[in-house]
ROMAR-610725 format. One record per residue (C-alpha): residue number from 1; residue in one letter; x, y, z. Coordinates in Angstrom, 2 decimals. Example, Ala and Ser with C-alpha at 12.3 -4.5 7.8 and 13.67 -1.06 7.14 Angstrom:
REM ROMAR-610725
1; A; 12.30; -4.50; 7.80 $
2; S; 13.67; -1.06; 7.14 $
***
This chain:
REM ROMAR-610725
1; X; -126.73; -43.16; 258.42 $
2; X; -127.49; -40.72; 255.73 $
3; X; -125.12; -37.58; 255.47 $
4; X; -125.04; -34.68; 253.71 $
5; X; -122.23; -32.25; 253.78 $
6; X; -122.76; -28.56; 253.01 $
7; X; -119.94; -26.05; 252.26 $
8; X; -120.66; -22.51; 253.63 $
9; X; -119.71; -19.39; 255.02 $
10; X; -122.60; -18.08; 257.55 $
11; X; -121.66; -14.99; 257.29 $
12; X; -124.04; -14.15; 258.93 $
13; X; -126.09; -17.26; 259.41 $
14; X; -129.74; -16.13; 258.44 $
15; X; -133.34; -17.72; 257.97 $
16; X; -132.18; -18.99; 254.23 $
17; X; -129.39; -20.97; 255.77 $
18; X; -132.20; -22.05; 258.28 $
19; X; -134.40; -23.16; 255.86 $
20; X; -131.99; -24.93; 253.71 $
21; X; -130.76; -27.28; 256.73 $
22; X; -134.24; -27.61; 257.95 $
23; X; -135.34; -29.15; 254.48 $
24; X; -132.29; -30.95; 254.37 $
25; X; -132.75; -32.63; 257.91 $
26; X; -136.14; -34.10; 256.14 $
27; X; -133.73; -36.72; 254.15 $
28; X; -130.83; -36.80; 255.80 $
29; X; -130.00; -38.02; 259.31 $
30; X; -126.81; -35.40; 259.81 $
31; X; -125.74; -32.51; 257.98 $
32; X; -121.81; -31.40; 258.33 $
33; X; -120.67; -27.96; 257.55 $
34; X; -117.31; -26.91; 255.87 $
35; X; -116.97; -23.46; 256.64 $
36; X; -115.29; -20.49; 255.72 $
37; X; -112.52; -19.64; 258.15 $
38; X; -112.00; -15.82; 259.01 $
39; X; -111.40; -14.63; 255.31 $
40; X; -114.45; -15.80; 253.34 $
41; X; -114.48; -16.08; 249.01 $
42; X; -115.35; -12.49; 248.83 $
43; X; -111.45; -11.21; 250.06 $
44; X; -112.80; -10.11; 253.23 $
45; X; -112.84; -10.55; 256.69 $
46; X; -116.01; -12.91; 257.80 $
47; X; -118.27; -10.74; 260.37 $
48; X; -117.53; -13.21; 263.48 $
49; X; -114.97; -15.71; 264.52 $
50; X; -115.33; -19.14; 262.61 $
51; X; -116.32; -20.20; 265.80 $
52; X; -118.79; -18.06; 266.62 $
53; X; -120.46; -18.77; 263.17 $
54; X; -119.82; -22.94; 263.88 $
55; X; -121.81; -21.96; 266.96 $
56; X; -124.72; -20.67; 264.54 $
57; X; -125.05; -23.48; 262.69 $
58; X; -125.21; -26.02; 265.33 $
59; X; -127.79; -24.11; 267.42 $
60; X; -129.92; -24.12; 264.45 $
61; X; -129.36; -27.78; 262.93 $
62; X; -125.66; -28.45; 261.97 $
63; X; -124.44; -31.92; 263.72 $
64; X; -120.69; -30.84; 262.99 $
65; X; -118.51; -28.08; 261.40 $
66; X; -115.39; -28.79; 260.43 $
67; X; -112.94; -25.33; 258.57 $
68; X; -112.32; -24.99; 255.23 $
69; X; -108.74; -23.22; 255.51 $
70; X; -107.13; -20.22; 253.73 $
71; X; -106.22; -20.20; 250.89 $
72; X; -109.10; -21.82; 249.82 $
73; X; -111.74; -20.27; 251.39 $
74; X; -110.87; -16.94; 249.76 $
75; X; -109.46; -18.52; 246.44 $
76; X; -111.35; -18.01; 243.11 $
77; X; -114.38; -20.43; 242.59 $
78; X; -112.40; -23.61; 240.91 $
79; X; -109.80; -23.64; 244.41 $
80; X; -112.72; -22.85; 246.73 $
81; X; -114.76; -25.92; 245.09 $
82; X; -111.93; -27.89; 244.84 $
83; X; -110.88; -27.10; 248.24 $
84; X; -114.38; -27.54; 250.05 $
85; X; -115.32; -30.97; 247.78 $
86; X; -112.47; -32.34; 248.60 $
87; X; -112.89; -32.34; 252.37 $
88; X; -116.42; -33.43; 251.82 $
89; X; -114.79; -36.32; 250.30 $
90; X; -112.68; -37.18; 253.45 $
91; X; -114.92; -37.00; 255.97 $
92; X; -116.88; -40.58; 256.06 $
93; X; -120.27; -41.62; 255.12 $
94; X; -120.55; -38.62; 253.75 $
95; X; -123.36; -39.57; 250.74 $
96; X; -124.88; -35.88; 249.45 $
97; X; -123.62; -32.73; 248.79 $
98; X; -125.91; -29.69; 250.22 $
99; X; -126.46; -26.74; 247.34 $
100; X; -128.56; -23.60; 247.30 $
101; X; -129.73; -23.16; 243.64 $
102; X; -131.23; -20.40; 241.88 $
103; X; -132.90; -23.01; 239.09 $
104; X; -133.97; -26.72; 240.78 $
105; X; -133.00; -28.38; 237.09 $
106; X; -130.73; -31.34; 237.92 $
107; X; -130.26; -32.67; 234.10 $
108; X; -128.77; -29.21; 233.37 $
109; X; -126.57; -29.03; 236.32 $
110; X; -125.42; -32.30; 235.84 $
111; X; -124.85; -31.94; 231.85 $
112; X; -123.33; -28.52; 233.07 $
113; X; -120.93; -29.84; 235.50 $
114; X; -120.08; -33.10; 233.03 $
115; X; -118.80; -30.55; 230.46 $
116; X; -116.74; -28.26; 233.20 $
117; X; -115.11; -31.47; 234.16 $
118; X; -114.32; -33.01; 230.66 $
119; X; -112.38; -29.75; 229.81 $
120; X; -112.84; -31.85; 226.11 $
121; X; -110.45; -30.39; 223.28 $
122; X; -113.64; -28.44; 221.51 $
123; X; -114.96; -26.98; 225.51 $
124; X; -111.13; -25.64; 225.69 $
125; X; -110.64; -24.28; 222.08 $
126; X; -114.02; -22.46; 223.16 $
127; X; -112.65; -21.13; 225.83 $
128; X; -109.61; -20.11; 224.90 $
129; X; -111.37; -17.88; 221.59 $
130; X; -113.47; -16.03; 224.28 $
131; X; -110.41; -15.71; 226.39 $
132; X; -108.42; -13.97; 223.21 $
133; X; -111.80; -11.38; 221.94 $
134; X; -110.87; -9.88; 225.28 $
135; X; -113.25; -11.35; 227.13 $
136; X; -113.46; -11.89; 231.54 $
137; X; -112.41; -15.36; 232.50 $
138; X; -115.53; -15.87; 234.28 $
139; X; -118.03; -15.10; 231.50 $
140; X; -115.81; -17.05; 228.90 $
141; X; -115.86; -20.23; 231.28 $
142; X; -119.81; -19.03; 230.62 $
143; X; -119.79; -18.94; 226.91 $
144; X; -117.50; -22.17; 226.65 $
145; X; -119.75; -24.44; 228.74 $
146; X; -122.98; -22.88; 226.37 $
147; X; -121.49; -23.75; 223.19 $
148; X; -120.52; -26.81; 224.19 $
149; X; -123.27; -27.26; 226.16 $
150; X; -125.17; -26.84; 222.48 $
151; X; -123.47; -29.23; 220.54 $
152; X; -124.44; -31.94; 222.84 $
153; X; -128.12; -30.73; 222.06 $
154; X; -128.99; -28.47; 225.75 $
155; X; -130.40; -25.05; 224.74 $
156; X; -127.09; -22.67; 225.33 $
157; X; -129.46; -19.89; 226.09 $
158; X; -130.66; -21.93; 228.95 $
159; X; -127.51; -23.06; 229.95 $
160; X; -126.18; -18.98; 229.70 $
161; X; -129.31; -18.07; 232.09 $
162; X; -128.52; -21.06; 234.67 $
163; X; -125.20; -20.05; 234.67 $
164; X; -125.80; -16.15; 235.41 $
165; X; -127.19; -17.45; 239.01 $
166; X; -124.72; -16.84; 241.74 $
167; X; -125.72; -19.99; 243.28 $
168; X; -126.44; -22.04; 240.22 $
169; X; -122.98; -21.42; 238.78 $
170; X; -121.32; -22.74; 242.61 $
171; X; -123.33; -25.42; 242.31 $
172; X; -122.06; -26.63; 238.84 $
173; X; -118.06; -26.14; 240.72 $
174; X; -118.96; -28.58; 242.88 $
175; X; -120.20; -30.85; 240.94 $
176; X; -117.78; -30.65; 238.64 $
177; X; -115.22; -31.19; 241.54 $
178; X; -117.27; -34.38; 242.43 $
179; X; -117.34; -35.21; 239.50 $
180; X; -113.58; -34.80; 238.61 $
181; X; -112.25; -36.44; 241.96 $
182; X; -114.68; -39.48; 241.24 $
183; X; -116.04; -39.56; 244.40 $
184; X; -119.53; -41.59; 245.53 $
185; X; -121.34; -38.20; 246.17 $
186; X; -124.33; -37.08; 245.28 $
187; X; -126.25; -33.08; 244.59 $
188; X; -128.91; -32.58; 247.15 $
189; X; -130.18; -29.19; 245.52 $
190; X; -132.88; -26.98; 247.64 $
191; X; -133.89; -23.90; 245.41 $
192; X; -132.94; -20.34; 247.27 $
193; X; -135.71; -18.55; 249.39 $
194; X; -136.27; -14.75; 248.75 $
195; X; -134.33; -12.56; 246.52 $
196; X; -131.05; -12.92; 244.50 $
197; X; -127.63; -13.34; 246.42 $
198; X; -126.65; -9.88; 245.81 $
199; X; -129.86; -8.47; 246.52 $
200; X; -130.12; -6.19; 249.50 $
201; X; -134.29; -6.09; 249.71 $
202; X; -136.08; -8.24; 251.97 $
203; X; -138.25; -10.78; 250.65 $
204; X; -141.15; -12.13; 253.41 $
205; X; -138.81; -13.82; 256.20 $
206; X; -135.38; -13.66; 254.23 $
207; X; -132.66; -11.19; 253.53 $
208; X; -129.44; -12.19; 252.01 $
209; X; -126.30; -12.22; 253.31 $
210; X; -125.05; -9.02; 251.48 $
211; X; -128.24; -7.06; 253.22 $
212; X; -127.61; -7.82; 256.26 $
213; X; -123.72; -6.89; 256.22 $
214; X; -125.12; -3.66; 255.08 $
215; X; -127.68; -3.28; 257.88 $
216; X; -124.96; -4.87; 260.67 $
217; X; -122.47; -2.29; 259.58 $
218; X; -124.67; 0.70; 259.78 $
219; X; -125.36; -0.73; 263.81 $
220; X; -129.34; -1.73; 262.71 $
221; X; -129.19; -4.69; 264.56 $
222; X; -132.87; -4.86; 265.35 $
223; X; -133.70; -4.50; 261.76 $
224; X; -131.53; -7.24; 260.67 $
225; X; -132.75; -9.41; 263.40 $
226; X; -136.07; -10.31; 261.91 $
227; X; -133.62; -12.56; 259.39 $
228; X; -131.30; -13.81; 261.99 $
229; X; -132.48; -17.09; 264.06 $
230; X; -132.35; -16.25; 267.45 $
231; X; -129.04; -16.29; 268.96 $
232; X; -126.97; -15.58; 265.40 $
233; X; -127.75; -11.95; 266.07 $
234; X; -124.55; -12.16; 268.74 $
235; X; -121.63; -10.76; 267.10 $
236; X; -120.48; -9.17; 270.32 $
237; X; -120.57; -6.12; 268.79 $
238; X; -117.08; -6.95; 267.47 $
239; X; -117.33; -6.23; 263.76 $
240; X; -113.62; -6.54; 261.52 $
241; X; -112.45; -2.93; 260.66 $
242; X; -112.94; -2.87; 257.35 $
243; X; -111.49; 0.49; 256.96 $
244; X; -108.52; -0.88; 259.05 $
245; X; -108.48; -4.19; 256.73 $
246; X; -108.72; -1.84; 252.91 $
247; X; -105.44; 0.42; 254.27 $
248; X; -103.29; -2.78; 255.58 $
249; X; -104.08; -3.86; 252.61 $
250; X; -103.02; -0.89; 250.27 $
251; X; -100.08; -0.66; 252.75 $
252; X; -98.95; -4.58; 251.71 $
253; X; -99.31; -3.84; 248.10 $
254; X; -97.17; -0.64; 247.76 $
255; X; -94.78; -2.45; 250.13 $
256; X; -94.37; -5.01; 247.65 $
257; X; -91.75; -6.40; 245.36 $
258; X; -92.56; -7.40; 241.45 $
259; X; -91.03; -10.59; 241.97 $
260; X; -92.97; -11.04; 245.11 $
261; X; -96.27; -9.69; 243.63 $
262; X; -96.08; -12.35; 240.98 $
263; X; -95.66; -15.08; 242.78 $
264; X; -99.21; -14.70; 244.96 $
265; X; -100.98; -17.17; 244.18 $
266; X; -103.90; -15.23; 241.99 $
267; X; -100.98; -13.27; 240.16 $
268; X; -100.36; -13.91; 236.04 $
269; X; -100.42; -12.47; 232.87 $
270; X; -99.25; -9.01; 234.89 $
271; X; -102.45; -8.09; 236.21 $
272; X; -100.19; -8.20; 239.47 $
273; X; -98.20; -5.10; 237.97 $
274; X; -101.13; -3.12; 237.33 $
275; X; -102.63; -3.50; 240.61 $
276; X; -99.09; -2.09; 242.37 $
277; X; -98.66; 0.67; 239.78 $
278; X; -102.80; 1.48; 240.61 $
279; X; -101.65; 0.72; 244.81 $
280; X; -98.94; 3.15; 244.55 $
281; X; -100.96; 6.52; 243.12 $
282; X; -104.78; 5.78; 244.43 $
283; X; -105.10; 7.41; 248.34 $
284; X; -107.81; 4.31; 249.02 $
285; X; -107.98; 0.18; 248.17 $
286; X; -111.45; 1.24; 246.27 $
287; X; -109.42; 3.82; 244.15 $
288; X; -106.83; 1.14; 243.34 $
289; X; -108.95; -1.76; 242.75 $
290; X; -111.27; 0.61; 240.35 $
291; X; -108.25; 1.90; 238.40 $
292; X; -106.57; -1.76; 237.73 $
293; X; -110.00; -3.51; 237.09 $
294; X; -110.76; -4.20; 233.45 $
295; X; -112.95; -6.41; 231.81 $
296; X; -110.48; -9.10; 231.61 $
297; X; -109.41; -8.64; 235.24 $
298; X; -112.36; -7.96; 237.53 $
299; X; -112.60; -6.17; 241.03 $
300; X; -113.17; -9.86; 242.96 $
301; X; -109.65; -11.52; 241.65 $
302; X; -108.15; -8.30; 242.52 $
303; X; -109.22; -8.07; 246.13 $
304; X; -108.08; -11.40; 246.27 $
305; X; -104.71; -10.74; 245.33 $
306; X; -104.77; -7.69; 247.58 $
307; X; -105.62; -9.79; 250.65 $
308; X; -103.26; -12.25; 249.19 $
309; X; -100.45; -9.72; 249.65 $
310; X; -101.32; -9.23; 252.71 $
311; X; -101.18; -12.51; 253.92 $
312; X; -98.41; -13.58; 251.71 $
313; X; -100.05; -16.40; 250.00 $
314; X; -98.07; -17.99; 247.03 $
315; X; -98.76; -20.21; 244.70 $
316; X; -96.95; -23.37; 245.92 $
317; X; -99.01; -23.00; 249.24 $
318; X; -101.58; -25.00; 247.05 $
319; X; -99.76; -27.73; 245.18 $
320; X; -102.09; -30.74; 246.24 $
321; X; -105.80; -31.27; 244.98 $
322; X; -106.87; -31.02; 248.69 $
323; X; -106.29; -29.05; 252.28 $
324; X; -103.63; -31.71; 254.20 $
325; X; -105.67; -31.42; 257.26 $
326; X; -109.37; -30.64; 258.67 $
327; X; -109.97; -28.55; 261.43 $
328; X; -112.63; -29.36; 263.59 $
329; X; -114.62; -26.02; 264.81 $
330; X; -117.68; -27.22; 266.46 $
331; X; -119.51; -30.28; 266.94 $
332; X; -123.21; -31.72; 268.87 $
333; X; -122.65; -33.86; 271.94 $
334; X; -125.40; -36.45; 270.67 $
335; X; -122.99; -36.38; 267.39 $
336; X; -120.05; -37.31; 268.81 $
337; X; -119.84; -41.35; 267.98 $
338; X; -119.32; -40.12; 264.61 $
339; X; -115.63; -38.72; 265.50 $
340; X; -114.62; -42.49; 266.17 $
341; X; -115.72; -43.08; 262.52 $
342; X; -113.01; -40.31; 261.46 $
343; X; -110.29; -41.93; 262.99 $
344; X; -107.16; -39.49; 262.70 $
345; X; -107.92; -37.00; 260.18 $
346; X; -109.56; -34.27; 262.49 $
347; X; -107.63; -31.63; 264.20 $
348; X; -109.21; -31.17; 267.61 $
349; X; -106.47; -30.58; 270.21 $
350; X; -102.90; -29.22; 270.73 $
351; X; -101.28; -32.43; 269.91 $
352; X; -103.40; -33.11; 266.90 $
353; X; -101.77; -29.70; 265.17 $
354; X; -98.13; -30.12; 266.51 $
355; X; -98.75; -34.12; 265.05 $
356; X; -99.41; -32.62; 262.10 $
357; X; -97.05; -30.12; 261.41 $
358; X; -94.62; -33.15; 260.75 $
359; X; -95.64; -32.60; 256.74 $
360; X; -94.05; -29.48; 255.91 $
361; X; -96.69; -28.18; 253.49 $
362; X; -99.71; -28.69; 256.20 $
363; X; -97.13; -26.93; 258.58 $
364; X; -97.04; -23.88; 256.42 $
365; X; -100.50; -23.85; 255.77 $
366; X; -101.24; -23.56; 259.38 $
367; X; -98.82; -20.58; 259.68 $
368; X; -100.57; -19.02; 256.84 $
369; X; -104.31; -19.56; 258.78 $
370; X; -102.73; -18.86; 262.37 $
371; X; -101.18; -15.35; 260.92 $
372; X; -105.02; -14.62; 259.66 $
373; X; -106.71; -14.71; 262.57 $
374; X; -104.09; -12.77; 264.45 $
375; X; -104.66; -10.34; 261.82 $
376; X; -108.52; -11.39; 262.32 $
377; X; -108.55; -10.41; 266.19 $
378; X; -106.56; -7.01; 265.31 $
379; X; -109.22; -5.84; 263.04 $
380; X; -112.33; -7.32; 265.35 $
381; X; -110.91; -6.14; 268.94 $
382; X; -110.54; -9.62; 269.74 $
383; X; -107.88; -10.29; 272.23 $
384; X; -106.23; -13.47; 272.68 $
385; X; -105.49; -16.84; 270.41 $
386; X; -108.46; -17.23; 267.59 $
387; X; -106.47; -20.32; 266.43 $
388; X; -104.90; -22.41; 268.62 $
389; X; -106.52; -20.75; 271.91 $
390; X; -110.12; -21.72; 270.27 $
391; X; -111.67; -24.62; 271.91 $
392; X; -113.62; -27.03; 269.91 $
393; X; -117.36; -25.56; 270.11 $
394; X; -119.97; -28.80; 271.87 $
395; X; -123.90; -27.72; 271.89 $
***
């Protein structure tokens, strides 16, 4: 059986994500999501329930969807990769990796990813001279992989342009992660439909993700769902508070200690201190995150470490290369042979978690996830148990 693992966040699930699994279902005999809990990459809350969204995906071709847990699923790109990869490695039979790309070049993502992996003595000295001009860790990363990228004879202006795609550049994490774990997995690329990730036009039959946010938020639900497959235009009507979310926030971060601050996980080099100093005189999060940004330290890592105050998540919540256990969300009843093929390693029940939380690091991780979605159903109006009271979704 062929299978192809995708890692994801649905948020909302939309006739890209459609597309995508549809041309992947032409090769493969099962795809098998690894999505976002309720805090996705972008430090903020996901617009439904991780099992509303599992839901999603298996109405619409998804055979199973298993979590990818906090603090990876709202880490910076190298955890989330690492994080996501490395359940894709777990789960067996698992052959292909899923990937929306900008660019359908496979030589350059590979030679890409090759390099990112190495981390050679020259691709590190690169890095680190961008890193002291003063310039962003993401674009030096960038710069470093082009120059090296050059020296083993790829164009580094086509390398820089590959690299400026959203999708392109998560592409080359994972394969780097694949790469750097070793494991028997393979890129299945399928090029993005419509516009840019970021872009909030519609192009033909597709809108991205960010659009429809915008158009969900402003209650233009029938609008948005000429880019929603029927059925993942139910959120219930339960969108997070994100006003709620930006002052709990604001309200963790003044609230917090320097010796606390710095040990959140996305915390160094004191970019923690100037995001409390910024938290303590701005009246909003946007007025805080806008005064603290710089060019070193951009507004995405410092959301993160605002949700990570929040949340209290610390940096020896992610000593190990991958998340100690995998949650299963949601899975098809024709599918369900292949859970005798995973043996022990899926969370499903009661006794599966309280089995688990024997190993005192997966323990604390599934305080840390269990605390977010109570926070979760306080800023959605969602009553009850979004963790442990969350049945395993069958379609």
């Amino acid at each position: 059986m062929k299978i192809s693992a995708v890692i994801c966040e649905y948020n909302p699930f939309h006739t890209g994500h459609l597309y995508q699994l549809t041309q992947a279902k032409k090769t493969q005999d099962a795809v098998i999501c690894i999505l976002s809990g309720v805090f996705v990459q972008r430090a903020a809350p996901a617009i439904a329930p991780p099992h509303v969204r599992a839901a999603w995906a298996l109405q619409h071709g998804a055979d199973m969807v298993v979590e990818l847990p906090l603090p990876y699923a709202a880490a910076d790109a190298g955890l989330f990769c690492r994080g996501g990869v490395s359940i894709a490695g777990r789960l067996p039979n698992v052959s292909t990796l899923l990937m929306g790309v900008e660019d359908d070049d496979g030589a350059l993502l590979s030679a890409l990813a090759r390099i990112r992996a190495e981390e050679t003595p020259a691709f590190k000295t690169r890095l680190q001279a961008a890193l002291s001009g003063g310039t962003g860790y993401p674009a030096a990363l960038t710069e470093a992989t082009a120059l090296t990228a050059a020296a083993r004879g790829v164009d580094p202006d086509a390398a820089r342009r590959f690299l400026r795609a959203p999708n392109n550049l998560l592409a080359v994490g994972y394969l780097c992660e694949i790469f750097r774990q070793g494991l028997p997995i393979e890129p299945l690329a399928i090029g993005r439909q419509g516009g840019g990730h970021h872009d909030k036009t519609p192009h033909g039959d597709f809108l991205s993700a960010s659009g429809l946010r915008a158009l969900l938020y402003r209650g233009e639900l029938a609008a948005a769902s000429r880019y929603l497959p029927a059925g993942a235009a139910a959120c219930d009507g339960r969108l997070p508070d994100l006003k709620l979310f930006d002052a709990l926030c604001l309200a963790a971060l003044r609230s917090l200690e320097p010796a606390d601050a710095a040990a959140l996980y996305s915390a160094g080099e004191g970019i923690e201190n100037r995001l409390l100093n910024a938290a303590a005189r701005a009246p909003t999060l946007a007025e805080a995150l806008e005064a603290a940004k710089t060019k070193r330290y951009p507004t995405a890592r410092l959301k993160r470490l605002a949700l990570e105050a929040l949340l209290c998540v610390k940096k020896d919540l992610c000593p190990t290369l991958a998340p100690p256990y995998i949650r299963l969300l949601g899975i098809r009843e024709a599918f369900k042979p292949y859970l005798k093929d995973c043996g022990g390693i899926l969370l499903k029940e009661n006794k599966d978690f309280d089995r688990a939380k024997d190993d005192p690091h997966t323990a604390a991780l599934l305080r840390l996830n269990e605390r977010a979605s109570r926070l979760y159903g306080q800023l959605a109006g969602i009553p009850g148990d979004l963790f442990y009271g969350q049945r395993v979704v069958v379609v």
